[in-house]
N, C-alpha and C positions, 0 to 999 in steps of 0.2 A: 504494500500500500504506500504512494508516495505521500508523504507531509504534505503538507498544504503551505503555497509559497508565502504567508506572511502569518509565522504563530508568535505567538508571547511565553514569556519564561511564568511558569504555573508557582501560584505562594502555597507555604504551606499550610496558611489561615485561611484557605478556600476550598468547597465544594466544586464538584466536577461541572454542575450546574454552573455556575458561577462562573466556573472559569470558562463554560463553550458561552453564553453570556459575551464577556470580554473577547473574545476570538470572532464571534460573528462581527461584533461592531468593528473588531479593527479589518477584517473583510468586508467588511461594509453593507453587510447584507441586512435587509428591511425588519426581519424577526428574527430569534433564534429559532422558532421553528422551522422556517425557511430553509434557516442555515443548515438544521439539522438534516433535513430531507436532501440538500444539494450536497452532505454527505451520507447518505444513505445511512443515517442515527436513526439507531432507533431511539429516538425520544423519550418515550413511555420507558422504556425499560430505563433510559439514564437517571431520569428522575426517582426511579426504585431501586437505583445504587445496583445495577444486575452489573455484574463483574465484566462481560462481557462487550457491555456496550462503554464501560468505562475504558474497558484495553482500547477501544476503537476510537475514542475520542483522545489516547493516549499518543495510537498511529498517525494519528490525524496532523494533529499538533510536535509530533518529533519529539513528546516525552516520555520518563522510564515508565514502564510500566505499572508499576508503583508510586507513582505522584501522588496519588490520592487513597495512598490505603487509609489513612489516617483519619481524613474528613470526608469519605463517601456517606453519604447518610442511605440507607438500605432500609427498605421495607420488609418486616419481615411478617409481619401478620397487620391486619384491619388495626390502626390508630398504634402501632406499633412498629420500632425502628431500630436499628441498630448505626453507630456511630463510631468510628474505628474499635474500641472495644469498650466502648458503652453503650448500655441498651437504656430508650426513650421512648415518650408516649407522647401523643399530641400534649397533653397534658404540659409538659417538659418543654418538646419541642414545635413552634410557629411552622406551622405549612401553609398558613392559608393567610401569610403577607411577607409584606419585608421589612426586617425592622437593623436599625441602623444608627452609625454616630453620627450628626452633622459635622463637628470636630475636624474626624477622620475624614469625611469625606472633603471637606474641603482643601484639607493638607492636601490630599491626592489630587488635587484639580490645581492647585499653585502655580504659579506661572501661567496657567495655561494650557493644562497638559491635557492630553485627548484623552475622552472617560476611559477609555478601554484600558486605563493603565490604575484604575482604584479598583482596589481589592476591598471586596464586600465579605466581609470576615464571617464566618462558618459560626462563633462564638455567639455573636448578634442574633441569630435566631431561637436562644433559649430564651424561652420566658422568665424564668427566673434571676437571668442578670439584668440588672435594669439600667445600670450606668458602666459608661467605658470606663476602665479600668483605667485608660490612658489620661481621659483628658475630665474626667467626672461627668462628663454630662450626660443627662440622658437621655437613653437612646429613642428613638421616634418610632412609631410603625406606620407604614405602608399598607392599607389594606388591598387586596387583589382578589376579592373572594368575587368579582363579576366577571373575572377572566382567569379561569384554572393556572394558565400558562403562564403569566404576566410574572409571575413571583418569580419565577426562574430567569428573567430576564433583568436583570436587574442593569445592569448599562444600560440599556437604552431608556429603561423610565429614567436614570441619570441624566444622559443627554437630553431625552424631553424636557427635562425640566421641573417634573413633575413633585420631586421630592423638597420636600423643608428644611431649606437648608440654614435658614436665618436663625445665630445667634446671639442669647443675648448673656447676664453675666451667669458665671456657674456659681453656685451657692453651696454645692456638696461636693463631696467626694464619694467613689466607689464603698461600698462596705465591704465587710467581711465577707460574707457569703458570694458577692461580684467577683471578686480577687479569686476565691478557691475554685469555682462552677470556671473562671478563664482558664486558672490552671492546670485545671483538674482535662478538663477539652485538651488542653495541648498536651498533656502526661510530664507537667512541669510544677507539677505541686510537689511539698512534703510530706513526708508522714504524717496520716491521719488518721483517725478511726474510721472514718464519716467514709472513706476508701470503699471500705468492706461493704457498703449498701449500690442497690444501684439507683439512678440520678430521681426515677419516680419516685420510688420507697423514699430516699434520703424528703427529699422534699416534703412529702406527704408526715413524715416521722419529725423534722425539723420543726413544721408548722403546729404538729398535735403538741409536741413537747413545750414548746415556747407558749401556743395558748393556756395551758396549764398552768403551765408557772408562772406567766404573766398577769391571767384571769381570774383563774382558779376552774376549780371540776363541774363547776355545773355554769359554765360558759361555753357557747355553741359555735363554732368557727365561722360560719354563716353569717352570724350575725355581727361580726367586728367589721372595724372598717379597712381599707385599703393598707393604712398605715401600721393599723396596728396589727394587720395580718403580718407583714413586712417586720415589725418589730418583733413579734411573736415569733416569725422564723430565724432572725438573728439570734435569738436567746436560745432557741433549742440547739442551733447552730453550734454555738458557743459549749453547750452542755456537753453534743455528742461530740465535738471534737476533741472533750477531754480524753474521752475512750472509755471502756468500762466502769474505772475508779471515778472521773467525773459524774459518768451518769448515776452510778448506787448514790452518791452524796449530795446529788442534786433532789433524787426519788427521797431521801432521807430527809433532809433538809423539808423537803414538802410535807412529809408525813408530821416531823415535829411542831411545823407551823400550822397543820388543820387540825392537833389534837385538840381537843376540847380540854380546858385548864384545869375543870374539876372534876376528870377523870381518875383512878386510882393509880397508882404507883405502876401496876402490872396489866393496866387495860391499854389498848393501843386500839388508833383510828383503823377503821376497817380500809381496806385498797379501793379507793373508790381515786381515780385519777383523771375523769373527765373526757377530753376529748381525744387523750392519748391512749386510755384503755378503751374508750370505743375503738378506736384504729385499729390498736392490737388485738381486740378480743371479739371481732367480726366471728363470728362462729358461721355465717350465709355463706362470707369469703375468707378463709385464711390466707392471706396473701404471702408466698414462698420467700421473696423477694424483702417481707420485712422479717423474716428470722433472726438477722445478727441482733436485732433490737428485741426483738421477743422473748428473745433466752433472756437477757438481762434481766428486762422487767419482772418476768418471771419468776428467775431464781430470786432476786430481791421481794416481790411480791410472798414467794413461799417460806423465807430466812426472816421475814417480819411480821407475819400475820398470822392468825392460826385460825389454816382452814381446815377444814376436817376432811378426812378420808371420804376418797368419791366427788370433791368437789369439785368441777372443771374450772380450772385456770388458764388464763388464754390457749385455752385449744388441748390443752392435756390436765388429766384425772388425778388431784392428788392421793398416792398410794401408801404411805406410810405417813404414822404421828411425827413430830417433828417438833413439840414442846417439852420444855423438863422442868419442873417445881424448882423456887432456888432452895428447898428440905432437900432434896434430891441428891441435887449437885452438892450442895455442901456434902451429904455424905460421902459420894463417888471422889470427890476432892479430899475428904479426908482432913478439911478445915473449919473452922467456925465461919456463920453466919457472915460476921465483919468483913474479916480478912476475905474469903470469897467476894464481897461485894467490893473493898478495896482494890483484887487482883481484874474485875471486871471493867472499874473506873479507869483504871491503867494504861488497859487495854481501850476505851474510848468504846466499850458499848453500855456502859452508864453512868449516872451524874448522879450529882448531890446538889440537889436546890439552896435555896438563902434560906430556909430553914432546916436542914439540913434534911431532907427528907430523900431516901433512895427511891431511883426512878431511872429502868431500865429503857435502852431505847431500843432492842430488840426480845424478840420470843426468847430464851432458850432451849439451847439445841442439841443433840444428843454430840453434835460434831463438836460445838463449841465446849460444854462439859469435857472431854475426853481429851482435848485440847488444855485445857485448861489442869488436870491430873499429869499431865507431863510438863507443863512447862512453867508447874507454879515457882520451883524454883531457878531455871534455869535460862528466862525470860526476863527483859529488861524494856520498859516503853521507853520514851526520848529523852525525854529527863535525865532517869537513872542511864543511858547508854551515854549521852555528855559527860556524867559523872566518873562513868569507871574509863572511859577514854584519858579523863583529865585537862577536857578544854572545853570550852564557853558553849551554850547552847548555839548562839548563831555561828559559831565552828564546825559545829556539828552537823546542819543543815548543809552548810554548803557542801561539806564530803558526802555529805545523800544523795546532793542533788548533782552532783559530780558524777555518780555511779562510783566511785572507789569503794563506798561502805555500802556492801550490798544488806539489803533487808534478808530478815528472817523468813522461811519457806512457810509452808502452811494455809491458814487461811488468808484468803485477802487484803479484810480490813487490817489482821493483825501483821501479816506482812510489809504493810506499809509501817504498821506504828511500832513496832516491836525489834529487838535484836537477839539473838540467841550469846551466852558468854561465849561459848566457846569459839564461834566465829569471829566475836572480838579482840580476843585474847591472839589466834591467829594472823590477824589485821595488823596489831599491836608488834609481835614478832617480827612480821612483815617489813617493816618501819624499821625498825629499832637492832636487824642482825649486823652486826661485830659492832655495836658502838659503847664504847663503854663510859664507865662511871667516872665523871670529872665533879673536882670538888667547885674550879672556876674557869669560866667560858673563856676560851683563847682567843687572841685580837682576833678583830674581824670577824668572830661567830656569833651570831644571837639565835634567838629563841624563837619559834616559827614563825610567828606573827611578826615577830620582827622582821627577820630575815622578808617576813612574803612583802613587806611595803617595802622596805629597803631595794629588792630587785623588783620592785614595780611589777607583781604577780599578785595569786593566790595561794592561800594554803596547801589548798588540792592540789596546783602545781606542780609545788615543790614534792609533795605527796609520791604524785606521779612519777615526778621525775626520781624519783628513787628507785619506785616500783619497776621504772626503765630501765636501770643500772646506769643513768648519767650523772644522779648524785649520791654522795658515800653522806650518809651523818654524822659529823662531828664525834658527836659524842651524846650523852645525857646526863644533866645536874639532880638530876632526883632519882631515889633507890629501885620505888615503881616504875613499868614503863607507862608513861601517860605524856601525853600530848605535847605539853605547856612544859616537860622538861628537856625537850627537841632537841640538840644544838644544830646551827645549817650555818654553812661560808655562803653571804651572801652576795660578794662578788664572785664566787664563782659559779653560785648561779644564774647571777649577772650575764657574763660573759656565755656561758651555752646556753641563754636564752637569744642573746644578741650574735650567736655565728648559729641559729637556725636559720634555714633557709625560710621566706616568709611563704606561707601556704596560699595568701592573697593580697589582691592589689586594691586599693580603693579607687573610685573612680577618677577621682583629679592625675593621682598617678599616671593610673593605665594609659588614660587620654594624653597625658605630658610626656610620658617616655616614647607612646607609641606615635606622638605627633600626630593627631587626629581630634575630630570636634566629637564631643560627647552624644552629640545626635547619632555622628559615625558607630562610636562604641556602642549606642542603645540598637542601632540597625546589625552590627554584628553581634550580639547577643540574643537578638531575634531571629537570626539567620541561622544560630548553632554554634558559630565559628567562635564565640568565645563563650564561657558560662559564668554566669552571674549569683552567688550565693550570698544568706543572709549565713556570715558565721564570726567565729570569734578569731581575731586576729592571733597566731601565735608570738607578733612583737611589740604589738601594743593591749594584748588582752582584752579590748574591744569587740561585742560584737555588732557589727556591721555589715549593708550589704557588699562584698570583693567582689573580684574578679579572679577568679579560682589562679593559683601559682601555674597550675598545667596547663590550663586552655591557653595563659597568657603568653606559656612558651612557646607550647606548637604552633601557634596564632604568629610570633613573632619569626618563628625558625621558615616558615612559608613565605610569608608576605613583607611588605613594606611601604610604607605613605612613602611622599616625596619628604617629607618633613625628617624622617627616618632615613631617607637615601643620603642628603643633606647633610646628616649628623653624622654619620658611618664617610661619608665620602667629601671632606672638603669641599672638594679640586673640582665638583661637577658647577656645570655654569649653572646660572641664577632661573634662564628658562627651562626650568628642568622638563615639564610635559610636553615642548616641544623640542626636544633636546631628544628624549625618549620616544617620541614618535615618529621624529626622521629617520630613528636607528633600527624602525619596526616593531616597540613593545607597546602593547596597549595593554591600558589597565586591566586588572582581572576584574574587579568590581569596581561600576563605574555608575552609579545611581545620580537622580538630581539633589542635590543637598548634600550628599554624602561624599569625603574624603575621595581623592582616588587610591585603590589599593595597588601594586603589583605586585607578582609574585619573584621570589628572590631565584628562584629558577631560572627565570627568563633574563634579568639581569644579571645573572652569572655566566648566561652565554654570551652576554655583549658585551662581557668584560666592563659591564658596571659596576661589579662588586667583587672581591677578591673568594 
């Protein structure tokens, strides 16, 4: 099949549609369906993402055949879609308009440029993003529901004219849920829980959770309004990105604020959670899709409530009792009354009011009892694990939250809030092998906290860097090993902090060395060619958005601005782009606005560059 004599380079923020769209106007032809038939497309199938008619439209146009794995949008059943590997529902996803950033679209028309060169981003047709990410505004729709077709042609209702393109001042920015639904489309998000659902469920789950927590249980999603739908799924947003541990404390946090006050010590609100246990507990439709969030609820639902044997709980039968008297457990524990309710408190599943009255905030459980017979002595909550470390509570957190001090195994909640000794005591070893016992700290050595300001670090750091084998400990002033009696040389932890190689570049950097406008850097990092993270600096312990140490290498060891040829090479004359074009090198990337790039390849052959 021969190409067609005038195609365009395909983005990766577009639909196949989209991009035969741009390709007929820059062929000049009156419709894309037109276009489509004078390449014997078949139409119908492109628009239902059929593989077959994409490869043809790939022949067409002289691109891989894979241009568009990513953003084909594929019908796969009645109001159901698939979207490189996420599945959507009209619901999710607009088929029936086009919806759009003015912003964007006028950047791409600057100067003057002919429509067939803006790219009508793939992302823009979720419902649920409602502001460009890029510029905040919000995006407009297009209705075409009186001409099936029209939606897919989006350049030429461009050149008609027909779109709104008039700006006025932006007031917002993107939210959270806009920013991760971008990322999440291009497979450029982080770790998240919210991952594990797919984009209907998520939405559906986001919305029921946040009305809940925003409304309360016996508020109808129906009935809120536009905005506070909108806020309502930011919140739950928020809740399930936590992942599992977020969401039981958020389900908990509910329950202790709808308890009734002059309830007893051991009574608890029944599960009644409004419009997020209608969602989950559809018995007509069990929806597959929201499982990851079903288990949760669930198990939380049956760890705090006590339903009785036979009782259906979204969608399954409870089978066994699952309560224990605290007469009980004190026996199985083999303690008094007190001290059990003490060892409970500890642990964070219950409290003592301003009159001192005990008040449990879960059932007890045959798990948590038998739990609690093993580790009455041999368990420490945060407190007590600050203590036998020998440094400060907020010491202690940050090595948590470092991952260096791993939590105790077990149950959950007490996982998070608990340490086992002996695992500490290991941790401690860890630290502390061959340093021995000094009576007084030798020049230049202080004591961890010292030492971590003094080299403009953290604790954890220097932690780390032992655990590495880069730093040796001084010694210790005290007989116990505990924390606060460290010793560390903190110039030399100075120094092999300061001859790491740095892991990222910040932006003014990257742009200065690489001699390029930072509009240049945002276009290659959208392109792939360099990658952009949010992390912590390892020279200034900052974290910030980089420009990753790796991409900025291979980025550099390829290519080259003229600003870069310049600094490498004297002795070139001042007309450098035409200096370079008489001699046959044309830029590799040569966009309007953006830098020119070469490749150090090609100036290697013309003895531009050594």
């Amino acid at each position: 099949m021969m190409p067609l004599p005038l195609t365009l380079p395909s983005s990766p923020l577009e639909t196949p549609t989209s991009y035969l769209s741009r390709l007929a106007a820059r062929n000049f032809a009156p419709h894309i369906l037109d276009f489509a038939i004078d390449l014997g497309l078949d139409f119908a199938a492109l628009t239902n993402g059929k593989d077959s008619s994409v490869r043809h439209l790939c022949a067409c146009a002289g691109l891989p055949e894979n241009s568009f794995a990513k953003t084909t949008v594929v019908k796969t059943s009645t109001m159901k879609y698939g979207f490189g590997k996420e599945v959507m529902t009209t619901e999710v996803l607009d088929r029936g308009g086009i919806r759009y950033c003015p912003c964007c679209l006028l950047e791409g028309l600057q100067r003057h440029a002919p429509p067939w060169t803006v790219i009508h981003q793939a992302s823009w047709q979720i419902v649920q993003i409602r502001r460009c990410t890029w510029h905040g505004m919000r995006l407009r729709r297009y209705s075409t529901k009186y001409d099936p077709f029209t939606r897919f042609d989006f350049t030429r209702i461009l050149a008609e004219g027909r779109l709104d393109l008039s700006i006025g001042s932006v007031e917002d920015t993107a939210d959270a849920l806009d920013f991760y639904l971008e990322a999440r489309l291009r497979a450029q998000q982080d770790e998240n829980w919210c991952n594990r659902m797919q984009l209907p469920a998520l939405i559906k789950a986001v919305e029921a959770f946040g009305v809940t927590l925003n409304h309360g249980r016996e508020t109808v999603t129906s009935q809120l309004a536009t905005e506070q739908r909108r806020d309502a799924m930011l919140t739950g947003f928020e809740v399930l990105s936590l992942g599992k541990d977020g969401i039981v404390e958020s389900l908990r946090d509910f329950t202790l604020s709808s308890r009734n006050a002059a309830s007893s010590p051991q009574e608890h609100a029944w599960a009644r959670f409004g419009a997020l246990q209608r969602l989950l507990g559809s018995h007509a439709k069990m929806r597959e899709d929201l499982r990851p969030l079903r288990e949760i609820v669930r198990e939380f639902f049956l760890a705090n409530f006590p339903f009785k044997v036979g009782t259906m709980v979204l969608g399954e039968k409870v089978t066994e009792e699952r309560i224990v008297s605290m007469r009980t457990a004190c026996r199985a524990v083999g303690a008094r009354q007190s001290l059990v309710e003490e060892m409970l408190i500890a642990q964070g599943l219950a409290e003592r009011d301003a009159s001192g009255r005990f008040r449990l905030f879960n059932l007890l459980t045959p798990e948590i009892v038998f739990e609690l017979c093993h580790e009455r002595f041999a368990w420490l909550n945060q407190a007590e694990t600050a203590a036998y470390l020998g440094c400060s509570f907020a010491m202690f957190q940050r090595l948590a939250r470092s991952g260096l001090l791993a939590p105790t195994a077990g149950n959950e909640l007490r996982a998070r809030k608990g340490f086992y000794r002996k695992d500490l005591d290991a941790f401690l070893q860890r630290i502390f092998v061959d340093a021995p016992r000094l009576d007084i700290a030798p020049l230049g050595c202080f004591t961890l906290e010292q030492a971590a300001r003094k080299a403009k670090c953290s604790a954890p750091d220097i932690i780390r860097m032992i655990f590495d084998g880069d730093v040796r400990p001084v010694g210790r002033v005290t007989d116990r090993l505990e924390l606060r009696g460290l010793l560390a040389n903190a110039d030399g932890i100075l120094e092999i902090r300061h001859a790491q190689e740095p892991n990222g570049h910040p932006t003014a950097h990257a742009t200065s060395s690489l001699y390029m406008t930072k509009r240049t850097l945002d276009f290659l990092v959208e392109q792939g060619l360099l990658e952009k993270r949010r992390m912590k600096s390892n020279q200034t312990g900052r974290t910030t958005p980089l420009i990753t140490a790796q991409s900025y290498l291979t980025f550099d060891a390829i290519y080259c601005t003229l600003g870069k040829l310049q600094a490498e090479v004297p002795h070139m004359p001042l007309q450098q782009h035409s200096h370079l074009k008489k001699a046959g090198i044309e830029p590799a990337i040569q966009e309007r606005g953006i830098t020119r790039i070469y490749k150090r390849e090609e100036l290697r052959a013309k003895d531009f560059l050594n």
